[in-house]
N, C-alpha and C positions, 0 to 999 in steps of 0.2 A: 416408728411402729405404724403398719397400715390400721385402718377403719377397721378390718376384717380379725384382725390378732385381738382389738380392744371389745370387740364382741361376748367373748367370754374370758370371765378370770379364771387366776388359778384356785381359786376353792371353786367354783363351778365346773370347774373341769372334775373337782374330786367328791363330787357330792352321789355319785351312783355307786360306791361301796362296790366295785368291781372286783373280780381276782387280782389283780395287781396290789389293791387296797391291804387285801389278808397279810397281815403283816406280823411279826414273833409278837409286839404290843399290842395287837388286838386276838391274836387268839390268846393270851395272857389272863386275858379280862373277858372273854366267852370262856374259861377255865375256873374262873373265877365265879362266874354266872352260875356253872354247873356245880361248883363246889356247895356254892349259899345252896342250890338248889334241892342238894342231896343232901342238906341238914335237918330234911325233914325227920331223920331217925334221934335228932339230937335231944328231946327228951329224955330218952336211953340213957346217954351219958350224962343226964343232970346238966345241960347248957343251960343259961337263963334267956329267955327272948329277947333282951335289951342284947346281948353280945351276937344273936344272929341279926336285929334290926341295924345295930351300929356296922356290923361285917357289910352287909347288903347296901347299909346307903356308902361306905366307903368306898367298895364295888361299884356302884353307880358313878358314882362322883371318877374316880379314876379313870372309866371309859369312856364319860363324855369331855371331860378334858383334854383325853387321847386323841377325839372323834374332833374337837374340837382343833388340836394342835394341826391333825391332815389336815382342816381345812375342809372339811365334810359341811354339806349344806344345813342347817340349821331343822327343817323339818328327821333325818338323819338321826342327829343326838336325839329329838324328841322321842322319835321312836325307840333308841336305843335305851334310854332312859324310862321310860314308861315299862318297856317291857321288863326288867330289869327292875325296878322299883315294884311293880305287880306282883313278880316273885318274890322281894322280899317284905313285904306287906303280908302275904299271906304267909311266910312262915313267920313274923314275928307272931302273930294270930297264934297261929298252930303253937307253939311253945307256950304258949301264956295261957292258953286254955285245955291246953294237953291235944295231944295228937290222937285222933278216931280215923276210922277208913274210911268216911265222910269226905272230912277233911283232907286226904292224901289223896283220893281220887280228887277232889278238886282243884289239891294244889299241882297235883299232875297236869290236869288241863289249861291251867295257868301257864306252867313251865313250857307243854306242848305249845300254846299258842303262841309265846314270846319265841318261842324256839322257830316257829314254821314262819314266824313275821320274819326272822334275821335270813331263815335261808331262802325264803321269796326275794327279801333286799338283793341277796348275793346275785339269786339268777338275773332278776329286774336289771341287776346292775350290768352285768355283762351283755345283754341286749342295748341298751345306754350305749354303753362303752364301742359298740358296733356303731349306734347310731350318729356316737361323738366323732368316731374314725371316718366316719363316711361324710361328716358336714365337715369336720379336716381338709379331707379331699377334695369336695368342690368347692371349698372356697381357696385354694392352692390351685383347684384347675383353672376355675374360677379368675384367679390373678393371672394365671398364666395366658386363658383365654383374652382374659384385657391387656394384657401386654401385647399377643400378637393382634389381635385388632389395633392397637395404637401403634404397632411396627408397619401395619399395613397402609395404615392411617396416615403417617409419617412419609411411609416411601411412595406412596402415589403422588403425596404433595412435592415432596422434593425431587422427583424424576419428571413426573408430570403435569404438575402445578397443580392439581385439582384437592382440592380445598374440601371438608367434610365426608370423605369415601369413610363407609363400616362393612368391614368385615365379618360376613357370617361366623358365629360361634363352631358352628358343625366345617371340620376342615374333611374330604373324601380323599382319604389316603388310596392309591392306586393297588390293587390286590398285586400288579407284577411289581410292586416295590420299587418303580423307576420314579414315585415323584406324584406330586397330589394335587386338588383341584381343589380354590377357593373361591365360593362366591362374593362377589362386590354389589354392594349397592350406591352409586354412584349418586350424587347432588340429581332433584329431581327435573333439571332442564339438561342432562348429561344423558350421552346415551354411550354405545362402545366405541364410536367413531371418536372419541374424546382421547382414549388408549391406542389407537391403531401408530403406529409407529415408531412406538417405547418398548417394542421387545427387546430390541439389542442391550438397553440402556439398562430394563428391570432384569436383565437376564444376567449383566454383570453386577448391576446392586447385589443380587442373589446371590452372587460368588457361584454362580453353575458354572459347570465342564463344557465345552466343544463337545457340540452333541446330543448337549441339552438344553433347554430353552425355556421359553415362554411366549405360549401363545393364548387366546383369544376364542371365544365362545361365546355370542350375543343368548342361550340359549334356542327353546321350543318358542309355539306361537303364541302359549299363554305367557311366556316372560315378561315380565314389565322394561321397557324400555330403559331404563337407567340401570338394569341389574346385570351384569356381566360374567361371566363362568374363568378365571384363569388362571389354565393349564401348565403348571410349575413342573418340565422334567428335569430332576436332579443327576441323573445319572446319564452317560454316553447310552442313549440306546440304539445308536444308528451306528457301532463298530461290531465289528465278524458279520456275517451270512444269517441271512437263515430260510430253512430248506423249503420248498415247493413241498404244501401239504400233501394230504392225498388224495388218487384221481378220481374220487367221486363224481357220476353224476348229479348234477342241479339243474335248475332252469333258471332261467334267463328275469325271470320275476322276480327274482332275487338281486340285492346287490352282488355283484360281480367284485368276488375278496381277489386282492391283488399286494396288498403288506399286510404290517401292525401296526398300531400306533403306540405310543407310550405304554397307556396303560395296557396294555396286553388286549384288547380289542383288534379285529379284523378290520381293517381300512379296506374298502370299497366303494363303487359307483354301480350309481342302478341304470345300467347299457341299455336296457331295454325302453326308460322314456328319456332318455339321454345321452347323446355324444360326447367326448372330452376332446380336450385340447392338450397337447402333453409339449414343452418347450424344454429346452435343456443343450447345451453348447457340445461340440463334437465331442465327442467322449465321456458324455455325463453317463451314460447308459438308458438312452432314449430306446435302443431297439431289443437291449435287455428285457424292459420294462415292458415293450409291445410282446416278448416272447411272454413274456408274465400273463396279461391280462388277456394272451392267443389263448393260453391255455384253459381261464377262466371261464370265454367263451365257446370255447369247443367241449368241457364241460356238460355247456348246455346242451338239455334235451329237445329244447324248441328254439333255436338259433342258428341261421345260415351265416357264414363268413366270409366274407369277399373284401379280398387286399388287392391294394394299387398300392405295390412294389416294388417300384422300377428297379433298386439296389439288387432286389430278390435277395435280402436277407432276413426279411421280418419273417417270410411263409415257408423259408427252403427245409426250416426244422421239423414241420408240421407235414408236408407231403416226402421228402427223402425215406422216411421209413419204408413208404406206398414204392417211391418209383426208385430206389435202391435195393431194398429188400423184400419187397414184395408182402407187406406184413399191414393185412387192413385194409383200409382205404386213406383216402389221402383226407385230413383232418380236415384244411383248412378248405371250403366246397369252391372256390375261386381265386387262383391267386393270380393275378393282371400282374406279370413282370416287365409289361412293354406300351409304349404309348398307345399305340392302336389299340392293342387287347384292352388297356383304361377306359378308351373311348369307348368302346366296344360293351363295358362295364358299365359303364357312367349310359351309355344309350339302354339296356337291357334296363337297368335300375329305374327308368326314366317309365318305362313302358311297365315295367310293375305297378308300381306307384297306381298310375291310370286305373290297370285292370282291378286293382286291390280295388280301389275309389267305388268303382260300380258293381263289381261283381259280389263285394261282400257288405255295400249298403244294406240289403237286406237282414243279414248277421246282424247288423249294429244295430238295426230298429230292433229286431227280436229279443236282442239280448241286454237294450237298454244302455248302450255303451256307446262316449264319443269315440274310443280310439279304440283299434282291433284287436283282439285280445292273441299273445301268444302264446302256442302250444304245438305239440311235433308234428299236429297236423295241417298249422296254418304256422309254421316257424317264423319270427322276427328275422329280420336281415341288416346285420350290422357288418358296415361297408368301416375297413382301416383306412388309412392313407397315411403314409411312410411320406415322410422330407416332401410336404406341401409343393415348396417352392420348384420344386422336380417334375411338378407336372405341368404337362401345357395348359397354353390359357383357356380353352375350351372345355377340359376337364374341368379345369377351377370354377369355369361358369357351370358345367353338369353337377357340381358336389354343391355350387353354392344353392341349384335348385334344388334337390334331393333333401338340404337340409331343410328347405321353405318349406315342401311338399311331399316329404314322406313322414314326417310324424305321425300322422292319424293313422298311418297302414305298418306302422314299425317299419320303417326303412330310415334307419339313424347311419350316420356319420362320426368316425372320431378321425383328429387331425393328428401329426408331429410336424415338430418346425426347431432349428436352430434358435431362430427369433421370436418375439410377438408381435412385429413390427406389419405394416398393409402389405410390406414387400414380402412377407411368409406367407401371414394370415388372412385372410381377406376379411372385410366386412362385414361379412353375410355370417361365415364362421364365425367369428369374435361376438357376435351380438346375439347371434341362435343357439352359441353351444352351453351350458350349463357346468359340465364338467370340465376344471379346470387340475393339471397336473406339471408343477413343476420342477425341475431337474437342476443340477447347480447348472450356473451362466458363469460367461464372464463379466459380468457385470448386473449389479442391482435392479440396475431400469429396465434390463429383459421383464424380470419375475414382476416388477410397477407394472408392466402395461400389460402381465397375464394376470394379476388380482388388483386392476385397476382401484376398486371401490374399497378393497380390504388393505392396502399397502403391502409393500414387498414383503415375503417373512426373513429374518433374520440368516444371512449368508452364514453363519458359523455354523448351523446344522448340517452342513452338507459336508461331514469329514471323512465319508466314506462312498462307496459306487453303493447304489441302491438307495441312497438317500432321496425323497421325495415332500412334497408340500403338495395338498389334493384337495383341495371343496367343491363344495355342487351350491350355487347358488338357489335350484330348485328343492331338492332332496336331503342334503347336508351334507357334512361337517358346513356351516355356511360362514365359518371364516377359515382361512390357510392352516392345515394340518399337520402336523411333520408327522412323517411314518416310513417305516423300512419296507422295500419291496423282495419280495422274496426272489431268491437266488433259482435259475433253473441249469444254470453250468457249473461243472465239476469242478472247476478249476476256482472256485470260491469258496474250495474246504481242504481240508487238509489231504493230501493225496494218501489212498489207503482208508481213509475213515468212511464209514458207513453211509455218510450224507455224501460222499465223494462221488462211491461206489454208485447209490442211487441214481444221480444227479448225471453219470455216464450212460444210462442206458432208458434216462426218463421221459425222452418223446418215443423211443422206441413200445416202452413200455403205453405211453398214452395211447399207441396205433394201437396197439392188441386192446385195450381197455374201454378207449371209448369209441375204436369203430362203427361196433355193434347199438350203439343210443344214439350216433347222432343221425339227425331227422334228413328227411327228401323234403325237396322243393314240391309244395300245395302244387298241385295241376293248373288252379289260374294264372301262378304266378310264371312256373314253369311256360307253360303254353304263350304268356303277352311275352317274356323271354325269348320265343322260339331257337333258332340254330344258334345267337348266341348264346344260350344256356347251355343249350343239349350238345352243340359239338365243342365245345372249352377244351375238356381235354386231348384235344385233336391238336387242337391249336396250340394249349399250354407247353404239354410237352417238348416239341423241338425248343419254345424257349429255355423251358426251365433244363434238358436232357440233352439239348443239343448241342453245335460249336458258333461260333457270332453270326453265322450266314442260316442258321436254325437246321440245318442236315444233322441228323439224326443216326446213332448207330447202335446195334445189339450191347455194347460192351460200357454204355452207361447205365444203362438199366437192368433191373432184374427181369429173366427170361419171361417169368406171365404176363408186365408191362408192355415188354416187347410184341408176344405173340398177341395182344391185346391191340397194342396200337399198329400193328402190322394188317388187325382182321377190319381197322374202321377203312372207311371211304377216306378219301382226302376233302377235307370241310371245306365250306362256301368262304374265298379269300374276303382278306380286310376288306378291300373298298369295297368287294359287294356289299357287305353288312355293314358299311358306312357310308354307302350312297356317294361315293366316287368312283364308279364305276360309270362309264357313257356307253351306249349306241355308236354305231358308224353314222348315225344322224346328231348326237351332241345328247341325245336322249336320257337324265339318266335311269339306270337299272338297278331296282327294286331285288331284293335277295327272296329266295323262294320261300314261301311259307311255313313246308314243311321239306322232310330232309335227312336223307342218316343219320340216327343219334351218335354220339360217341362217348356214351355213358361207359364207370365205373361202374359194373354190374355188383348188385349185391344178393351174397347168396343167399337164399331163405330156403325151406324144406320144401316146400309150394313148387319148385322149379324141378325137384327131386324125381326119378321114378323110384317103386319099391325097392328095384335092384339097386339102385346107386344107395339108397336108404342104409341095404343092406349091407354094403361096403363101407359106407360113412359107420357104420356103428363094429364095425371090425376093424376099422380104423383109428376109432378111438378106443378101442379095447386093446389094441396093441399099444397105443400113447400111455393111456394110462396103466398097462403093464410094466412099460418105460419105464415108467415115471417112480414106480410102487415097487418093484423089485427091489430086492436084496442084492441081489448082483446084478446092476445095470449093464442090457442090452450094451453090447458095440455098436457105435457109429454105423460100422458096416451092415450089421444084421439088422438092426434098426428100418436101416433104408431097404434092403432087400424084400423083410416085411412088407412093407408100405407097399412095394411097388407088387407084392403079390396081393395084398389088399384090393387092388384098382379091379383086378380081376380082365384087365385087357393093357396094351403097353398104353406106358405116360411117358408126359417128357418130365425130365425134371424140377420145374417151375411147378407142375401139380403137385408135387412131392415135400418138395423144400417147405412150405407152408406146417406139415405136419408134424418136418422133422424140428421147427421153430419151436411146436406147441408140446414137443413133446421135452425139449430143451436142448436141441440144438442149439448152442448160440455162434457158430462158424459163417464165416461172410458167406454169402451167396455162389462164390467164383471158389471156395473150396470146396462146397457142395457138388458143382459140376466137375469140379476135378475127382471126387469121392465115386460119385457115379460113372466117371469116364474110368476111375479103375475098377472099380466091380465086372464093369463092361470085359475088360483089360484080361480080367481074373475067370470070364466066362460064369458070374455070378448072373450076371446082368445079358440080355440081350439085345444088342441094337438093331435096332432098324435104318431103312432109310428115309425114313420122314423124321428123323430123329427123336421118336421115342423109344422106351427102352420096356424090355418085360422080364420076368423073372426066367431064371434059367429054370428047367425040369430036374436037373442033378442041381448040389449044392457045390461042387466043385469038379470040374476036368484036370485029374494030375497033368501038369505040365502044358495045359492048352490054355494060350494067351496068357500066362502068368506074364508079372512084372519083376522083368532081374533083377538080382538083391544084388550087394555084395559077395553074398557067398557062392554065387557063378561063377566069380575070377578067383583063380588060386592066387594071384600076385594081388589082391586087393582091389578097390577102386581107382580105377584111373582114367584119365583126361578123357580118353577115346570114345566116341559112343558107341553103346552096343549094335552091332550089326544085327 
């Protein structure tokens, strides 16, 4: 029998006369009470008062024996007795001296006040009786609480030798039900570094699933040093998908959500005063994860993005909507797919830095601030880099500056790399970067040498793609986190499901969504940039549109990209804007200053006259007719609309965009085949500059129709029509 049971007995337990107490022998003897009570008419019948005092004390006596046999506290009987003896006291009185209304009103208040004592005991007692249930309770939680503190007590000592750990009382059960968070208070020369490498070990103590773990929390900056936070998940939460929230704008001041962790929190990094480092073996889903946290940043409303891509797979999802579909602008504001364009990157980034330095001094005196504040008028610029080791070594000397020397102006850095090892990562990386992300390896001592100080976390997390380990030495989580990163391909739900469906047309949807917030390059920055800024897309395209020798043709791209990249100049070549260009004297030659832009135009109303104004707003009064009807517009009529809208001929690259918005979702190349029949049909009129205008009739019987079937009597056959 514990300490805690020998606390109270069982007559202490029955001393509060609760409901439970009311029993057939005690309402026997409250019957009994009231019978004495009611002899007050017994005069009447000639009783002698010796037979109501003898009934009355035998009644007494009976109920406190009763009182006595439960086991009722000794103050109890007294009362029971007292009251009960008052009564018959005052009727032996009353008989013996004859009964007056005196005396019957008195022994009425008698009777009332033993009567109002018994039924206070009864309610007293069931408040008691709450009170007894509830010191029940913690002292059962109570033991319970002591046991798991001596369980935790126990398995620190026997996994990790450490001798005196207590268990906080308060255990934080997780709201997403995966698994709860205990604190330790460790021997006071102990700190978390004591624990670092016993996950695997308390993970199987624990009898947790593949999936689930433990890991490691030193705490905030008031934590006391020997007191440690950890993070017990019980359940697989790193198996199925899960889906890419929604595309809300945010800014860049924010952590940058890119999974979940356990407990159902948002696992992020804050891009904006820090870089990451992301490792992970070929197929862990390293460029998964960079489409992940592309997305986080393009997001932002005050963040420029510029990737060094040689794969050109991290950025192809982010601009193909722009220069496939013609839908937006192209998300990602730079994406370097080739060594030179890097360099070319890594030099423009080099001369920001600079300009930022002196030109926005002033800012930072004014405003009281060591580093530059971002927002969509002075946007942050956070540079990817895809498979480190992919780039030449002069890049890796421009990134390793860029990381020295763009802090203060927001010009951050994040890496990927196969390995952790100097032959990925270089030194300048490994030692500047804060945020660290890890991907399954093959092997342990990868993920050692990315959370050198923290130890590897535990390989069995990694049972699924999208599984990650994330901390920020600056910002936090500040020990290795396990967290799921969110899914942005379709092919990571079940085909037909709603997260499927989504997930198939999700960067398309980002173009339309977030073209319109994200920001333009500040003028200083723009301007110390010059032509490598401003003609990028001159130059991107044939990499990213073109065939290996960068020749360029109509029929990879959508028609406005085209008519777009067909109206720029041909931009100043590589070696001009990398100073390997000579003179016929050995001299070298300087790239001009200024220069054809080859901007992405974006439209605003500012650009508009009244009459285009006028067209744009009967243009979207037919969209949204489109859209709202009861019996939705045809394809055909649709676009005929549209092209009477313009109010002069278009091609169809001006068109396409509205027949997108109105819910067109037809690739680009049936659109022109759409318009080349209306053409066909004498709906449409062509020109020779190849736009087209609305016919004056809505049909010419038999002029330029397209044969059907029912022109040949013998059916369709092989032959083509003459």
């Amino acid at each position: 029998m514990s300490n805690a049971e020998l606390l109270v007995t069982p007559a202490e337990k029955r001393w509060d006369f609760s409901r439970d107490a009311v029993t057939h022998g005690r309402l026997v003897a409250w019957g009994s009470e009231l019978g004495v009570a009611t002899a007050l008419v017994a005069p009447l019948a000639d009783i002698p008062w010796e037979a109501g005092a003898g009934a009355g004390v035998i009644c007494t006596g009976a109920a406190v024996l009763y009182e006595h046999a439960r086991g009722s506290w000794r103050r109890v009987m007294v009362a029971r007795a007292s009251a009960w003896l008052a009564t018959t006291g005052w009727l032996s009185y009353t008989l013996a001296e004859g009964p007056t209304l005196l005396k019957m009103a008195f022994g009425g208040a008698i009777w009332a006040t033993g009567a109002a004592v018994n039924i206070g005991m009864d309610k007293w007692g069931e408040e008691t009786r709450a009170a007894e249930k509830e010191l029940d309770r913690r002292l059962e939680q109570g033991s319970e609480i002591k046991a798991a503190q001596d369980g935790w007590a126990k398995l620190l000592y026997d996994i990790c030798g450490i001798e005196g750990a207590v268990a906080d009382p308060v255990i934080d059960r997780w709201i997403s039900g995966a698994g709860y968070t205990v604190k330790i208070t460790l021997p006071a020369h102990m700190n978390i570094d004591a624990l670092r490498g016993y996950e695997a070990p308390l993970a199987g103590a624990l009898h947790l699933p593949k999936g689930g773990g433990v890991s490691f929390n030193a705490g905030g900056p008031n934590t006391p040093r020997n007191v440690v936070f950890i993070a017990v998940t019980e359940k697989n939460m790193m198996s199925g998908a899960i889906p890419y929230p929604k595309l809300t704008p945010t800014t860049i001041n924010k952590p940058v959500g890119f999974g979940v962790v356990g407990n159902g929190a948002e696992a992020g990094l804050n891009l904006k005063d820090e870089g990451f480092i992301a490792i992970g073996a070929q197929g862990s889903g390293k460029t998964a994860l960079m489409k992940t946290l592309g997305l986080g940043l393009v997001r932002c409303v005050d963040a420029i993005v510029i990737d060094l891509d040689t794969s050109a797979k991290m950025s192809a999802v982010f601009v193909n909507p722009y220069l496939r579909h013609g839908i937006g602008r192209p998300l990602i504001d730079w994406p370097a797919t080739t060594e030179d364009e890097c360099r070319v990157a890594i030099q423009a980034a080099k001369n920001a830095i600079a300009a930022r330095k002196t030109e926005y001094a002033d800012l930072l005196e004014d405003e009281d601030v060591d580093n530059l504040p971002a927002r969509p008028d002075i946007p942050a610029i956070h540079i990817r880099v895809d498979e480190t080791k992919s780039m030449p070594d002069d890049v890796l000397a421009g990134i390793d500056f860029i990381i020295e020397e763009g802090r203060s102006v927001n010009v951050r850095v994040s890496n990927t790399g196969l390995r952790a090892t100097r032959e990925y990562i270089t030194g300048t990386m490994d030692e500047l970067t804060p945020g660290r992300i890890g991907l399954r390896t093959n092997n342990s001592s990868e993920l050692q040498m990315l959370f050198p100080d923290t130890g590897a976390p535990d390989m069995a997390i990694f049972t699924d793609p999208g599984t990650v380990t994330y901390m920020s030495t600056t910002k936090g989580p500040f020990q290795p986190t396990p967290a799921k990163a969110y899914a942005t391909m379709a092919e990571a739900f079940p085909e037909g499901s709603d997260d499927y469906k989504r997930m198939q047309t999700l960067f398309m949807d980002a173009a339309r969504e977030l073209s319109d917030i994200r920001p333009d390059m500040d003028p200083v920055t723009a301007k110390a940039m010059g032509l490598a800024w401003s003609q990028r897309w001159a130059r991107i395209i044939p990499n990213l549109r073109g065939d290996a020798h960068g020749n360029v043709t109509a029929d990879r791209m959508h028609e406005s990209v085209w008519e777009l990249y067909q109206s720029w100049e041909k931009p100043v070549p590589y070696d001009l804007l990398l100073g390997r260009a000579a003179d016929d004297d050995g001299h070298t030659l300087s790239a001009p200053a200024n220069g054809a832009a080859a901007e992405i135009p974006r439209l605003s109303e500012t650009m508009l006259t009244d009459d285009e104004l006028d067209r744009l707003a009967a243009q979207e009064a037919a969209i949204e007719l489109a859209k709202t009807s009861a019996k939705p517009k045809t394809d055909d009529d649709l676009a005929i609309e549209l092209f009477t809208s313009m109010g002069r001929p278009a091609k169809p690259s001006e068109i396409y965009p509205l027949m997108v918005k109105a819910g067109y979702e037809k690739s680009e190349r049936t659109f022109r085949d759409l318009t080349a029949k209306l053409g066909l049909q004498d709906k449409l009129v062509r020109r020779h500059d190849g736009t087209y205008a609305a016919a004056e009739c809505d049909e010419v019987p038999n002029g330029g129709r397209v044969p059907g079937s029912e022109d040949d009597p013998d059916g369709r056959g092989d032959a083509p029509h003459e």
